[in-house]
PDB file of N, CA, C and O in Angstrom, chain B, residues numbered from 101:
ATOM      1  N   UNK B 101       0.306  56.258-117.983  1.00  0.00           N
ATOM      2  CA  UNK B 101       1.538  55.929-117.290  1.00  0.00           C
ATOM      3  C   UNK B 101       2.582  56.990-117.647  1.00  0.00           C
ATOM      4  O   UNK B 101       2.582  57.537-118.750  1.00  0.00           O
ATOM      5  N   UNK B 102       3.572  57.297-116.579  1.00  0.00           N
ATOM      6  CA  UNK B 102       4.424  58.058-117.052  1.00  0.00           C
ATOM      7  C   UNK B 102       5.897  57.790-116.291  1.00  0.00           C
ATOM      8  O   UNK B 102       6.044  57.205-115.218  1.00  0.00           O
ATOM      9  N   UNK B 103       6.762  58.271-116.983  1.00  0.00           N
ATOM     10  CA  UNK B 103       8.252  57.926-116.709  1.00  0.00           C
ATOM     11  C   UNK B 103       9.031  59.327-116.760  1.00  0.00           C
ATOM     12  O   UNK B 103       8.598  60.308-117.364  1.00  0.00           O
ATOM     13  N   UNK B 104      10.149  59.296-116.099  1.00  0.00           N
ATOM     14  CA  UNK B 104      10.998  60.112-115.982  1.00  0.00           C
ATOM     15  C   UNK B 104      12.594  59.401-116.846  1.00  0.00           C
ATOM     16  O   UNK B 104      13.203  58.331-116.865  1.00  0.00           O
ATOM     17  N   UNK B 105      12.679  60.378-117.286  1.00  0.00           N
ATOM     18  CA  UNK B 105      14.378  59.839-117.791  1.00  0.00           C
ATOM     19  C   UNK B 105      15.551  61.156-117.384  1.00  0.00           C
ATOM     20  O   UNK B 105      15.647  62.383-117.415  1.00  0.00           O
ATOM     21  N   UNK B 106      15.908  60.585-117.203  1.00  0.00           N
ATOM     22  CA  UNK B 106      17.609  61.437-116.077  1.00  0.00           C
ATOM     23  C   UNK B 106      18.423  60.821-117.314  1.00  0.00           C
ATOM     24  O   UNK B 106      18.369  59.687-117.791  1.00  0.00           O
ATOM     25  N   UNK B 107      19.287  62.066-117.723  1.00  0.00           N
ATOM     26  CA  UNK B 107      20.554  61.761-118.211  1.00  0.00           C
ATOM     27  C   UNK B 107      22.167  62.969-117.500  1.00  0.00           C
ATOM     28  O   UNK B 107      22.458  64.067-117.973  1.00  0.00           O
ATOM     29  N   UNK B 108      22.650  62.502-116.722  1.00  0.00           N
ATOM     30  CA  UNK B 108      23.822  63.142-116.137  1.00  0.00           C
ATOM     31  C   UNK B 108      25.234  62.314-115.995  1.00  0.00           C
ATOM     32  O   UNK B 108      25.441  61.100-116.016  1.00  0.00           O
ATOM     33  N   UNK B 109      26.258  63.593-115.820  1.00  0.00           N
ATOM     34  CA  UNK B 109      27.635  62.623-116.313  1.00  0.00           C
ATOM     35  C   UNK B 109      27.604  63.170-114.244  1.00  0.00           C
ATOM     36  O   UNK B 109      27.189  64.047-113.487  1.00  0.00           O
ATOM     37  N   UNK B 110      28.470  61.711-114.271  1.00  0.00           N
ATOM     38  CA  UNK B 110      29.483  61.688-112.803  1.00  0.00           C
ATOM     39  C   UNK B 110      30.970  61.885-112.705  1.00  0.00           C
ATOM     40  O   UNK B 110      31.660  61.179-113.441  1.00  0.00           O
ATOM     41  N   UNK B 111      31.512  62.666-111.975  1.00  0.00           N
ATOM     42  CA  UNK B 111      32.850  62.457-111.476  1.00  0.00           C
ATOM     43  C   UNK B 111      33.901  61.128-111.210  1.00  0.00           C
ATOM     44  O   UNK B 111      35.131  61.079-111.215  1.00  0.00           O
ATOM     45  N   UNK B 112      32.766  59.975-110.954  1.00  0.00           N
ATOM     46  CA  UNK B 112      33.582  58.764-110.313  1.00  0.00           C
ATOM     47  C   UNK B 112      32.186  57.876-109.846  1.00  0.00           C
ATOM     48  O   UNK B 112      31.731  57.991-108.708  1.00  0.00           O
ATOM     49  N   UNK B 113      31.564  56.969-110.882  1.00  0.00           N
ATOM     50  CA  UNK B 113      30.964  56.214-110.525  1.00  0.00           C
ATOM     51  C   UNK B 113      30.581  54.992-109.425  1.00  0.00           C
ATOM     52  O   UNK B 113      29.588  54.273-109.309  1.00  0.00           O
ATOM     53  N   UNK B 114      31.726  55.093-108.746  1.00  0.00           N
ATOM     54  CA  UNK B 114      31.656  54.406-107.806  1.00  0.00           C
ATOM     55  C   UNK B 114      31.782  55.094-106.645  1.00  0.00           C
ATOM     56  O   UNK B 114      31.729  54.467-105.587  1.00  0.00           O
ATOM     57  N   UNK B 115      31.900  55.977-106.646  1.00  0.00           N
ATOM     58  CA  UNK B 115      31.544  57.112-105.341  1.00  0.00           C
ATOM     59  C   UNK B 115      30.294  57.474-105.957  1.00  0.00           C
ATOM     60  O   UNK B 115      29.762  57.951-104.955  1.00  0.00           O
ATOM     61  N   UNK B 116      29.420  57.603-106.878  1.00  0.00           N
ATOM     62  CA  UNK B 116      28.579  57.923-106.759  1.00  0.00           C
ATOM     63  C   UNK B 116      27.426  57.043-107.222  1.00  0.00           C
ATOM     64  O   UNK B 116      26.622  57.536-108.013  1.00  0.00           O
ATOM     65  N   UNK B 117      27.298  56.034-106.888  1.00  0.00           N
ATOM     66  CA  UNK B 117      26.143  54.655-106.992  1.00  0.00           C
ATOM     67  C   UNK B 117      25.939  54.593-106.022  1.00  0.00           C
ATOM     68  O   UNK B 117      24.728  54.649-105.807  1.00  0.00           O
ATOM     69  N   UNK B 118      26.839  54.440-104.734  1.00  0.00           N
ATOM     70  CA  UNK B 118      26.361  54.150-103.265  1.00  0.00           C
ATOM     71  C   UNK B 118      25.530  55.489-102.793  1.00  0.00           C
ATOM     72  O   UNK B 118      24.780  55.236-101.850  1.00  0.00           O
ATOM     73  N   UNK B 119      25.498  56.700-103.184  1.00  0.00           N
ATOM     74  CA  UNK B 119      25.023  57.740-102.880  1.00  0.00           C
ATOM     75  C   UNK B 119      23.949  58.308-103.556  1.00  0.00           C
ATOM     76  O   UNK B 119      23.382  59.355-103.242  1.00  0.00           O
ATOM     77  N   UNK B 120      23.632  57.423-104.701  1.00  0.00           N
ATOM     78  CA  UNK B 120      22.284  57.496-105.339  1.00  0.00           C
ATOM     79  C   UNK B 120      21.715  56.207-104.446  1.00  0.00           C
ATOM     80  O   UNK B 120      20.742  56.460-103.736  1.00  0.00           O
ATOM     81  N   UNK B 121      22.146  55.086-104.426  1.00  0.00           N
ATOM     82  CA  UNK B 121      21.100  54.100-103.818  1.00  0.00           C
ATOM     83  C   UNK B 121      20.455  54.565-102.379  1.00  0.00           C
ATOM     84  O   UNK B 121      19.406  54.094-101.938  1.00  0.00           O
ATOM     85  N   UNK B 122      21.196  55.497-101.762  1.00  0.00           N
ATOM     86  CA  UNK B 122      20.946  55.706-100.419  1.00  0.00           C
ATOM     87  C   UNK B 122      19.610  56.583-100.438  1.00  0.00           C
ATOM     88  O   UNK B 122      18.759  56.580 -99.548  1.00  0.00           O
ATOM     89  N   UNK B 123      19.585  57.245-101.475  1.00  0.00           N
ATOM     90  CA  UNK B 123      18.585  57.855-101.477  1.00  0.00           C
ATOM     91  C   UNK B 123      16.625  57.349-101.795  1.00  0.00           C
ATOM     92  O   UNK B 123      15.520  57.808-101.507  1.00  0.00           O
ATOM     93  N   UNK B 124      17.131  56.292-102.459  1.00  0.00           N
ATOM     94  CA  UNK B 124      15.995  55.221-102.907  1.00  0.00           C
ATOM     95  C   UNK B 124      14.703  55.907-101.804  1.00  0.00           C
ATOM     96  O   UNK B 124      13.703  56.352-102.369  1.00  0.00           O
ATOM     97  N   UNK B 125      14.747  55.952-100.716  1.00  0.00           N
ATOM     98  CA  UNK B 125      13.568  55.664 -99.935  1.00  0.00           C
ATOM     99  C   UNK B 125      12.810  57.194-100.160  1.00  0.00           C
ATOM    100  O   UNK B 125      11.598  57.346-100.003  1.00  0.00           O
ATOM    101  N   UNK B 126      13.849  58.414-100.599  1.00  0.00           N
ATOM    102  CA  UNK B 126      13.562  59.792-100.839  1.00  0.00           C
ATOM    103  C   UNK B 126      12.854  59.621-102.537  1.00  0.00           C
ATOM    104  O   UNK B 126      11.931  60.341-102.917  1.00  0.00           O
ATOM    105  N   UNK B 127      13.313  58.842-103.167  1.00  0.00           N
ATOM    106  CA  UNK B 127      12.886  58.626-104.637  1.00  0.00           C
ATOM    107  C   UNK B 127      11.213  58.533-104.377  1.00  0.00           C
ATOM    108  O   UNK B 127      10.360  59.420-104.348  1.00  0.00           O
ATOM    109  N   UNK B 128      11.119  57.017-104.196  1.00  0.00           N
ATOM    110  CA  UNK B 128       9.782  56.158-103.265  1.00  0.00           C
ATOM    111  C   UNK B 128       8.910  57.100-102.834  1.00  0.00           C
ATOM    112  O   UNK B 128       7.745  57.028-103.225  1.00  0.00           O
ATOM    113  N   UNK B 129       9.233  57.935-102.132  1.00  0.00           N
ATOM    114  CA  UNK B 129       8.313  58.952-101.489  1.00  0.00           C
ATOM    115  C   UNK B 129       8.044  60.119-102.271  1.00  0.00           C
ATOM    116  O   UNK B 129       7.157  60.887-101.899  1.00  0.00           O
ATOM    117  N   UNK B 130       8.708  60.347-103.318  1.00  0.00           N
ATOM    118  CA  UNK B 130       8.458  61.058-104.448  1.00  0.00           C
ATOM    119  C   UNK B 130       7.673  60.521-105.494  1.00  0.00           C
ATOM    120  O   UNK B 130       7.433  61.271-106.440  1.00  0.00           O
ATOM    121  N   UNK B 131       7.123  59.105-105.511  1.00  0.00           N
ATOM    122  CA  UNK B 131       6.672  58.566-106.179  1.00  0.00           C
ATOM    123  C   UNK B 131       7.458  58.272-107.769  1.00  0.00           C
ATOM    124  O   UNK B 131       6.973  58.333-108.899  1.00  0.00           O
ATOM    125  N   UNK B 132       8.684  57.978-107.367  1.00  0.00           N
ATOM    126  CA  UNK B 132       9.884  57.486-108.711  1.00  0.00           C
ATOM    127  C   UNK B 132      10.045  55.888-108.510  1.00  0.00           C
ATOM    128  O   UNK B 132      10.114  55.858-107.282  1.00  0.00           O
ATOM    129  N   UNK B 133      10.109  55.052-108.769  1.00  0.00           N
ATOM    130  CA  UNK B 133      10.446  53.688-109.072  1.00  0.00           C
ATOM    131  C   UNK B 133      11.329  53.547-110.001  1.00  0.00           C
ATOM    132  O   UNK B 133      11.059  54.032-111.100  1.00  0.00           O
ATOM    133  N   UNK B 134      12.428  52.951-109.839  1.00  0.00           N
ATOM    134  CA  UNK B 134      13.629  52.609-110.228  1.00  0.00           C
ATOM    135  C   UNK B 134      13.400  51.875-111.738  1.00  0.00           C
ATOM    136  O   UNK B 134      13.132  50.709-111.449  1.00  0.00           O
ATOM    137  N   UNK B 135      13.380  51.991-113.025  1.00  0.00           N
ATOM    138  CA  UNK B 135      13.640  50.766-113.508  1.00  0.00           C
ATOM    139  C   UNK B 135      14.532  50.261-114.344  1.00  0.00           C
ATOM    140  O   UNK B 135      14.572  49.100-114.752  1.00  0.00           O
ATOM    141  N   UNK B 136      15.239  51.120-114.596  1.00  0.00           N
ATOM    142  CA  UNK B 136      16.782  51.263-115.704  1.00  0.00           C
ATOM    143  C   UNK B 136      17.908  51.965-115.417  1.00  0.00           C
ATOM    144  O   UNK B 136      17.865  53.172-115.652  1.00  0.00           O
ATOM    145  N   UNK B 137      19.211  51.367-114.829  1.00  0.00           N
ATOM    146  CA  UNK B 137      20.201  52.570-115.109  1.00  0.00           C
ATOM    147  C   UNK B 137      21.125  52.009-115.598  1.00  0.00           C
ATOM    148  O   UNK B 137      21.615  50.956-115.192  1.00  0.00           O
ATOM    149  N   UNK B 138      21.646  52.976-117.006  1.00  0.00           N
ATOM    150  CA  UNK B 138      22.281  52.187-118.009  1.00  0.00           C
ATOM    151  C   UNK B 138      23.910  53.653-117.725  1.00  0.00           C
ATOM    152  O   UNK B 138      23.883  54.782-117.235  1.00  0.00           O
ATOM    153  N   UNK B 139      24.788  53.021-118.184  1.00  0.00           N
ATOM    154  CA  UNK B 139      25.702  53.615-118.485  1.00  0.00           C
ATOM    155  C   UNK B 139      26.019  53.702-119.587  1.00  0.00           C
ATOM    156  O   UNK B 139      26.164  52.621-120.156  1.00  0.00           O
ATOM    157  N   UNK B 140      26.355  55.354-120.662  1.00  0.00           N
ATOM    158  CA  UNK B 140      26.739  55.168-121.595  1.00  0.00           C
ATOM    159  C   UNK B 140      28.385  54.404-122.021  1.00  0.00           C
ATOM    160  O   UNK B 140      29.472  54.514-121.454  1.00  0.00           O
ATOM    161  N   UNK B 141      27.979  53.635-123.240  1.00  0.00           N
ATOM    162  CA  UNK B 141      29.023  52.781-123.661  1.00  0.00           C
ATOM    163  C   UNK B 141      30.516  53.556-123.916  1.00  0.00           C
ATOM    164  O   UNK B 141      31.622  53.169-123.539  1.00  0.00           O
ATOM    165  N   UNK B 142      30.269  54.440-124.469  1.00  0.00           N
ATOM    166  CA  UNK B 142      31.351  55.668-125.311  1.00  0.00           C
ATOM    167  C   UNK B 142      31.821  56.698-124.274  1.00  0.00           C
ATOM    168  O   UNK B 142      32.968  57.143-124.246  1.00  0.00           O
ATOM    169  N   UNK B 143      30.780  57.063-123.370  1.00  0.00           N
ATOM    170  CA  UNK B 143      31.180  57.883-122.210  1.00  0.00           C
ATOM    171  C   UNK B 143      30.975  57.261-120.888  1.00  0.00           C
ATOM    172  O   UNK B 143      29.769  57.369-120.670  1.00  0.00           O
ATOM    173  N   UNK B 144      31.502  56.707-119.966  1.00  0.00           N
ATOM    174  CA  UNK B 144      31.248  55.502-119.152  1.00  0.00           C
ATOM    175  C   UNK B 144      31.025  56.483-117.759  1.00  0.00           C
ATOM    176  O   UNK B 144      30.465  55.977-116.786  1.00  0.00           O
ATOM    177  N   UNK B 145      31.512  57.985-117.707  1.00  0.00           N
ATOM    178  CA  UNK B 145      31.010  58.852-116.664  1.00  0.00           C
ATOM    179  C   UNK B 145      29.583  59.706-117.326  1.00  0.00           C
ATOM    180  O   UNK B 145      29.277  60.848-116.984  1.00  0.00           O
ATOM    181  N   UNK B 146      28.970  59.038-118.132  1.00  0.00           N
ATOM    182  CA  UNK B 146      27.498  59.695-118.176  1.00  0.00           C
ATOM    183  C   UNK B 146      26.719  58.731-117.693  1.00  0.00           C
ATOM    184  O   UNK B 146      27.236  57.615-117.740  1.00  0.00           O
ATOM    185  N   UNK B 147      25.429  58.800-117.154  1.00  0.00           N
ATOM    186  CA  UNK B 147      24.280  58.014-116.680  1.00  0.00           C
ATOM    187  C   UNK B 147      23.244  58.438-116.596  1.00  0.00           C
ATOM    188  O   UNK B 147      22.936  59.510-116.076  1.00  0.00           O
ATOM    189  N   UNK B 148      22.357  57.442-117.235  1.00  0.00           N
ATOM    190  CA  UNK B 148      21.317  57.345-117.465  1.00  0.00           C
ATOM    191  C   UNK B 148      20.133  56.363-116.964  1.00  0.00           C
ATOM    192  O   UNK B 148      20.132  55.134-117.040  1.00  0.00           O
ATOM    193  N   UNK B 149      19.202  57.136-116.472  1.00  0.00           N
ATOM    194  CA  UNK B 149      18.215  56.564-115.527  1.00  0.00           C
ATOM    195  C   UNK B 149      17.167  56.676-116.289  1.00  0.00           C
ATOM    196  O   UNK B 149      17.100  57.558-117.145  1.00  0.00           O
ATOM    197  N   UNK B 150      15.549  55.196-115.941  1.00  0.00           N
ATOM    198  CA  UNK B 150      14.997  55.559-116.277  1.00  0.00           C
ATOM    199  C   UNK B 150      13.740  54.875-115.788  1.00  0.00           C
ATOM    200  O   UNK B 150      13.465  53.702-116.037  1.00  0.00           O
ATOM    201  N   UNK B 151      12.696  56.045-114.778  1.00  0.00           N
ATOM    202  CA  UNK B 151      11.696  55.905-113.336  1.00  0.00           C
ATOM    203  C   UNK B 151      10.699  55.623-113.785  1.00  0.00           C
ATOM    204  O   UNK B 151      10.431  56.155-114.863  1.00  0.00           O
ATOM    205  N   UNK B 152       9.902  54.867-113.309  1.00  0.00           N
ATOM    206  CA  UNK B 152       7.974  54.801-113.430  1.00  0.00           C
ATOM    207  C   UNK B 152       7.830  55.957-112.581  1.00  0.00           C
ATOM    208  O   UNK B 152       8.664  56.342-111.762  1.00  0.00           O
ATOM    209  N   UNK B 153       6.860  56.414-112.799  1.00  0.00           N
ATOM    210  CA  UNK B 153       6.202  57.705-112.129  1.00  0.00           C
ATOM    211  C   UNK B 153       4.867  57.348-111.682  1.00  0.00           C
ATOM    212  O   UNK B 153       4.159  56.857-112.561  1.00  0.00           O
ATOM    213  N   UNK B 154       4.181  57.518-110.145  1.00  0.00           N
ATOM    214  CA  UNK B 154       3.224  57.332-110.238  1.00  0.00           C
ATOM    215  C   UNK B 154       2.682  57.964-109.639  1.00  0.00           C
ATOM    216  O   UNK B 154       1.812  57.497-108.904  1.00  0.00           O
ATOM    217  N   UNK B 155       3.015  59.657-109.689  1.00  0.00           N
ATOM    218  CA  UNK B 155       2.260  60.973-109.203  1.00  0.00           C
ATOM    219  C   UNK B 155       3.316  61.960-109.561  1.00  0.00           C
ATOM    220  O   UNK B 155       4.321  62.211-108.897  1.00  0.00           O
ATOM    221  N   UNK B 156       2.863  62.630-111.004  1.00  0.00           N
ATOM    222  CA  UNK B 156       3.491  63.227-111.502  1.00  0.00           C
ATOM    223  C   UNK B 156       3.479  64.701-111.291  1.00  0.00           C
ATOM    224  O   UNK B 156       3.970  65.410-112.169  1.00  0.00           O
ATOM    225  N   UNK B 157       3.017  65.189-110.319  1.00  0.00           N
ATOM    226  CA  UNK B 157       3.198  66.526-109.493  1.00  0.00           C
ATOM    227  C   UNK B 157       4.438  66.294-108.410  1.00  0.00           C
ATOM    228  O   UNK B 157       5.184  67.242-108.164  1.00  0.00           O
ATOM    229  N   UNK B 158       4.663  64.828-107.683  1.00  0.00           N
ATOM    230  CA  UNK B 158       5.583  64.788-106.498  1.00  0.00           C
ATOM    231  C   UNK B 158       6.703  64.903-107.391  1.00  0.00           C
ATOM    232  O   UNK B 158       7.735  65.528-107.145  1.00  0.00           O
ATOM    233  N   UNK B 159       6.369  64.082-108.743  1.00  0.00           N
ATOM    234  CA  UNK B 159       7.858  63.369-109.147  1.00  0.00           C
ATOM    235  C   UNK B 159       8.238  64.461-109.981  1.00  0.00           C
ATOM    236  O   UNK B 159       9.247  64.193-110.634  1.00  0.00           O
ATOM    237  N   UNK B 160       7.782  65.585-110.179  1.00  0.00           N
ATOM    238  CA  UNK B 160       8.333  67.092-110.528  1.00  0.00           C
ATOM    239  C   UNK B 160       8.802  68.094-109.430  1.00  0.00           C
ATOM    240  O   UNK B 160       9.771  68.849-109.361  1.00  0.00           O
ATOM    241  N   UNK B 161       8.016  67.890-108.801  1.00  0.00           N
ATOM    242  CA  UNK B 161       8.570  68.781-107.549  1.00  0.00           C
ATOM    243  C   UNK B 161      10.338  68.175-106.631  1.00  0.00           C
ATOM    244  O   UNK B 161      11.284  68.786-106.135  1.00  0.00           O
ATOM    245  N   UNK B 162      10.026  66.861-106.798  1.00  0.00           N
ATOM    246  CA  UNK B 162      11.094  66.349-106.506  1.00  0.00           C
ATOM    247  C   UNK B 162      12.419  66.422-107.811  1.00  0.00           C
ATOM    248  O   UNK B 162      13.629  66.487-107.598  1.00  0.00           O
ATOM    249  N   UNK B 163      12.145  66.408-108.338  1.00  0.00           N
ATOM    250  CA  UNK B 163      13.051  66.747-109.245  1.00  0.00           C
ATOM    251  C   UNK B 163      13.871  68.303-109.695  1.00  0.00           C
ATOM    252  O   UNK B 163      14.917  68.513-110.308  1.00  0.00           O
ATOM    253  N   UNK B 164      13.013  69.079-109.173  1.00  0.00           N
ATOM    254  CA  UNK B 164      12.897  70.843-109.211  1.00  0.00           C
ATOM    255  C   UNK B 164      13.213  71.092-108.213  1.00  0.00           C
ATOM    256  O   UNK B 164      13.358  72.299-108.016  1.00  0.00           O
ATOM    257  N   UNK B 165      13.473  70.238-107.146  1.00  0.00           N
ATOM    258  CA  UNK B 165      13.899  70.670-105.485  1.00  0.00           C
ATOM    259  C   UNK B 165      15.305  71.015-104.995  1.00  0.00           C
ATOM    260  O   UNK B 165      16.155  70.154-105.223  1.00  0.00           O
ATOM    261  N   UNK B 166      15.588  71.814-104.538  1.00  0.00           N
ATOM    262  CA  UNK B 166      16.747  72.752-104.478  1.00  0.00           C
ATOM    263  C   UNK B 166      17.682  71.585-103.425  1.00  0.00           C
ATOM    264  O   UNK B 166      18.888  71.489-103.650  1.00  0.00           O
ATOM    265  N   UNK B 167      17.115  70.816-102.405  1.00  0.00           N
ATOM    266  CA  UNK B 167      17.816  69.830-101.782  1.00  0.00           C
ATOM    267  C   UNK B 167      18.173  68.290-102.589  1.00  0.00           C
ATOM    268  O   UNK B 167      18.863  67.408-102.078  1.00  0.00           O
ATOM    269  N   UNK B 168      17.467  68.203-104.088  1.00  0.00           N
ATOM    270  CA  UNK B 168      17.528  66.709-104.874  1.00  0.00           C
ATOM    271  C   UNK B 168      19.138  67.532-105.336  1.00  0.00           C
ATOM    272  O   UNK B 168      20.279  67.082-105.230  1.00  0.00           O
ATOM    273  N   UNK B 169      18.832  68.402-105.679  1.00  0.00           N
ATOM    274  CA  UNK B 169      19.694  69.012-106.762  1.00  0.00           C
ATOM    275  C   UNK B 169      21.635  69.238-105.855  1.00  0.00           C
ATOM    276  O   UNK B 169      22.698  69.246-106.474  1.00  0.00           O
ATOM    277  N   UNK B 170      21.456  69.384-104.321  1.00  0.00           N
ATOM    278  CA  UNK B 170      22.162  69.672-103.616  1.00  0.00           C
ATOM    279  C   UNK B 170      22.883  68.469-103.351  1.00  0.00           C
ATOM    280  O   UNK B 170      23.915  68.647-102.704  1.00  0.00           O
ATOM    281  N   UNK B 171      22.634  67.355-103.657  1.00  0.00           N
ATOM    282  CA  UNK B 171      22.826  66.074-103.238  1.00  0.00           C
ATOM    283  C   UNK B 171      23.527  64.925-104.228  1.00  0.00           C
ATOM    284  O   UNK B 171      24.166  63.881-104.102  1.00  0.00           O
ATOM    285  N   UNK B 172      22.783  66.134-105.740  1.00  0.00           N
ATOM    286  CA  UNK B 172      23.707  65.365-106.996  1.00  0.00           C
ATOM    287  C   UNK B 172      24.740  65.801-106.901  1.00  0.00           C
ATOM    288  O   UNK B 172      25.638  65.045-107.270  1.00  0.00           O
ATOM    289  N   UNK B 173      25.150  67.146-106.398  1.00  0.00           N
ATOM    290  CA  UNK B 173      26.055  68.003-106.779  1.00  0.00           C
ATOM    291  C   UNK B 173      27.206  67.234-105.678  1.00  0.00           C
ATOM    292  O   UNK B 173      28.374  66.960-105.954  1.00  0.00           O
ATOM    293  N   UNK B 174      26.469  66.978-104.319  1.00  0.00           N
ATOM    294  CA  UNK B 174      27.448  66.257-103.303  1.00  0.00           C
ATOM    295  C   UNK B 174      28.115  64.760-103.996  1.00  0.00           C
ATOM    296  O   UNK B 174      29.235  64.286-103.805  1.00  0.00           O
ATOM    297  N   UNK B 175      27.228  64.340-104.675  1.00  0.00           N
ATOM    298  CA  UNK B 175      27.225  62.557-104.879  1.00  0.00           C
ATOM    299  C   UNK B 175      28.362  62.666-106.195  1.00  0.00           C
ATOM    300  O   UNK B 175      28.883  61.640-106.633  1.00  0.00           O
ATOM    301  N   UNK B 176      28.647  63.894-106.708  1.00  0.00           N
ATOM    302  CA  UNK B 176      29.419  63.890-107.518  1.00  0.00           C
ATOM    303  C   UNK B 176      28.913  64.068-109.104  1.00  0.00           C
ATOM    304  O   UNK B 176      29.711  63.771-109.993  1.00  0.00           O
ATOM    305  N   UNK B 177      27.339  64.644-109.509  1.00  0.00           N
ATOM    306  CA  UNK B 177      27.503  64.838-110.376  1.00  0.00           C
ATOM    307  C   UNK B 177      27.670  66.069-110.800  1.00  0.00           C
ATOM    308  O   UNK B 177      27.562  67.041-110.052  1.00  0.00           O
ATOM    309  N   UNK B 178      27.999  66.157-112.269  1.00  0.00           N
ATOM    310  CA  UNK B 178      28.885  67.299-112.616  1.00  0.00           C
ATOM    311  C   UNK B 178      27.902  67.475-113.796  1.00  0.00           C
ATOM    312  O   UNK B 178      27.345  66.546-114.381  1.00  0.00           O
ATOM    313  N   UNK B 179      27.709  69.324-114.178  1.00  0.00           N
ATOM    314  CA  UNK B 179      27.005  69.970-115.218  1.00  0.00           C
ATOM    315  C   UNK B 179      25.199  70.008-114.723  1.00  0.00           C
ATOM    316  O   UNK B 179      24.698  70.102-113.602  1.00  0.00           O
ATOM    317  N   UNK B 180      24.666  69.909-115.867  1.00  0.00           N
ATOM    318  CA  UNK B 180      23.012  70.219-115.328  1.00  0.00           C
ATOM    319  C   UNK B 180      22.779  69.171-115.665  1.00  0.00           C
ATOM    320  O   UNK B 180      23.456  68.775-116.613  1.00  0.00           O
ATOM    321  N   UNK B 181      21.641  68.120-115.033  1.00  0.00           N
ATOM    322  CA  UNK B 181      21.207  67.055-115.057  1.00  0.00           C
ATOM    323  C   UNK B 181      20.180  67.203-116.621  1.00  0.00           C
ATOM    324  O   UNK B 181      19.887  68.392-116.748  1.00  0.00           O
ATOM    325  N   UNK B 182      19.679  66.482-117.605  1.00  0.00           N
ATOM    326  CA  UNK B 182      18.724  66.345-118.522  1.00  0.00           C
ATOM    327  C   UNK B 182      17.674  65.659-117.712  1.00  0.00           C
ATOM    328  O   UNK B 182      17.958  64.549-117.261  1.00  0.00           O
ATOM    329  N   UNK B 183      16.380  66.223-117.442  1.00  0.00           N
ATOM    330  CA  UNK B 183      15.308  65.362-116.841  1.00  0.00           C
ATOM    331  C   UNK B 183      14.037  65.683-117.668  1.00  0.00           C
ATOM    332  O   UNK B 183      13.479  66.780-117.650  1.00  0.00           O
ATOM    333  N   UNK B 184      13.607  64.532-118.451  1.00  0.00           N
ATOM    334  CA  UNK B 184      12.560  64.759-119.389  1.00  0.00           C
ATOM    335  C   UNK B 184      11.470  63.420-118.644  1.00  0.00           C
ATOM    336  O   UNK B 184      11.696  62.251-118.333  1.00  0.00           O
ATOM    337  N   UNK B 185      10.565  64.066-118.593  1.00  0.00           N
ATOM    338  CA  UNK B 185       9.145  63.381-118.302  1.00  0.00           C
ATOM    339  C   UNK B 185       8.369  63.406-119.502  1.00  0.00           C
ATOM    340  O   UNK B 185       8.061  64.300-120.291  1.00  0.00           O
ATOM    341  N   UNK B 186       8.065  61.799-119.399  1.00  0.00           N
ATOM    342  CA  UNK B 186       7.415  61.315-120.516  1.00  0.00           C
ATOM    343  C   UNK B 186       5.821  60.673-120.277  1.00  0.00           C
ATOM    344  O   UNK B 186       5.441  60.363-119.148  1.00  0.00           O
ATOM    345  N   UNK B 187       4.898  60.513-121.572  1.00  0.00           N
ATOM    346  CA  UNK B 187       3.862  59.961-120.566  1.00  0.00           C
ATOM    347  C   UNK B 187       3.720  58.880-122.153  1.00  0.00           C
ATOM    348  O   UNK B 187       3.974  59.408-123.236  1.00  0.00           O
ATOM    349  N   UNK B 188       3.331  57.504-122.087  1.00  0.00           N
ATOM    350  CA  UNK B 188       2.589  56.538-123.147  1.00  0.00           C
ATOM    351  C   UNK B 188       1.543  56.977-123.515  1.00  0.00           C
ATOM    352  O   UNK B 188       0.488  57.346-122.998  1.00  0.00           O
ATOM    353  N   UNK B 189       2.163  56.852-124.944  1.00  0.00           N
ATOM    354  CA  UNK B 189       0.918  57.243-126.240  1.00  0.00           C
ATOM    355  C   UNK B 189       0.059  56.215-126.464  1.00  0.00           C
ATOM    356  O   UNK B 189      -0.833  56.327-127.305  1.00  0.00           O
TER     357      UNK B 189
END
């Protein structure tokens, strides 16, 4: 099994939740499944996600894709995203 974890800060969380959910069906087809998004406590514009993966060539390519990346930048996030793929030991 393997997971993806996203850690990125936002501009304005509420401009940018409706513009991550919209994307859900682009996730899905990347083979990402939703299963955690936590906000840090101390920094309340960082966020943190965290995906089941269940084709870990899409769910890299999608993540490395010059249009995922075009879309954080629209949705308001700010700096370079942290995206670490993990797999159970």
């Amino acid at each position: 099994m393997f997971y993806m974890f996203v850690r990125h800060a936002v501009k304005d969380f509420s401009k940018w939740k409706p513009a991550f959910d919209a994307d859900e069906s682009a996730r899905r087809a990347a083979g990402l499944k939703e299963l955690n998004l936590w906000r840090n406590a101390d920094e309340p514009h960082e966020v943190i996600l965290l995906f089941e993966v269940s084709d870990l060539a899409k769910a890299k390519a999608f993540a490395a894709s010059v249009e995922i990346r075009n879309r954080m930048t629209a949705s308001g996030v700010t700096g370079r995203p942290e995206i670490i793929f993990l797999s159970e030991s």
